[in-house]
C-alpha positions, 0 to 999 in steps of 0.5 A, a space after each residue: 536467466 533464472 534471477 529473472 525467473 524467480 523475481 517473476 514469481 515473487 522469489 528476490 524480486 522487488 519489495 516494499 515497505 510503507 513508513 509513516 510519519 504517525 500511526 496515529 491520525 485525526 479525522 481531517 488529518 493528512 498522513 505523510 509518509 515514504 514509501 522504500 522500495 528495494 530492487 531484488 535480484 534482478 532489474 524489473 520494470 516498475 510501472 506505477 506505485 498505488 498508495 491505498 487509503 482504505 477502511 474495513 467496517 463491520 456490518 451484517 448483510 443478508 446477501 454476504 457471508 462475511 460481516 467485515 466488508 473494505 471501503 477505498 477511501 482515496 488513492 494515490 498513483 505514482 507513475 514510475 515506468 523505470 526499472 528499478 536495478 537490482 540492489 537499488 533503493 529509493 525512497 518516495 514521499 507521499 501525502 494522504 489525507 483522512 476524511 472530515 467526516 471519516 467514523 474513529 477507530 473502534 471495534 467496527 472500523 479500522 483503516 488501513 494504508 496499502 502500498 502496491 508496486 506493480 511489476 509488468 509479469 510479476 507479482 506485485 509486492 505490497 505492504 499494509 499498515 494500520 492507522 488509529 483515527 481518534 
């Protein structure tokens, strides 16, 4: 009871790591990866696994505090509905691709892979990872 309990909440339940093949990409570029996920303590029902191409730029706006604002680029959604056993380990490749058009990095735009695995009345473990486009 108290495995499922503390996974619930965070605590030795299900976690994710987001590999990718280069950090470094080119406009037009399509990034492969894998996603590892690890099983925690206890079995937990995996719903789905969403891959997030996202950019952060940084432009000032009379109506926002804040200068940095995100922009989802492309998602990927990967249907699991399948409990992930304690201790287990999967590895699931994917495909992700940047815009033609999409600006470089610099100190105004920075893009970013995020990984979410989503666990019914849990929380949802999640990774992020860089990306250089030159």
């Amino acid at each position: 009871m108290w495995k499922e309990f503390f996974s619930s909440i965070g605590i030795d339940s299900v976690k994710v790591d987001t590999v990718l093949e280069k950090q470094i990409a080119a406009p037009g570029e399509t990034v492969k990866g894998n996603i590892l996920i690890k099983g925690g303590q206890a079995d937990e029902p995996v719903e789905k696994i969403q891959v997030l191409l996202y950019m952060q730029y940084e432009e000032v706006k009379e109506d926002s505090d804040f200068s940095w604002h995100d922009k989802d680029i492309e998602e990927i959604n990967i249907q699991i509905n399948r409990n992930i056993a304690a201790g287990e380990s999967e590895t699931i490749p994917f495909l992700i691709k940047i815009p033609d058009n999409g600006p470089l990095t610099d100190g105004s735009h920075k893009w970013y892979i995020k990984t979410k695995v989503f666990i019914d009345q849990a929380v949802d473990p999640e990774d992020e990872d860089q990306i250089i486009v030159q």
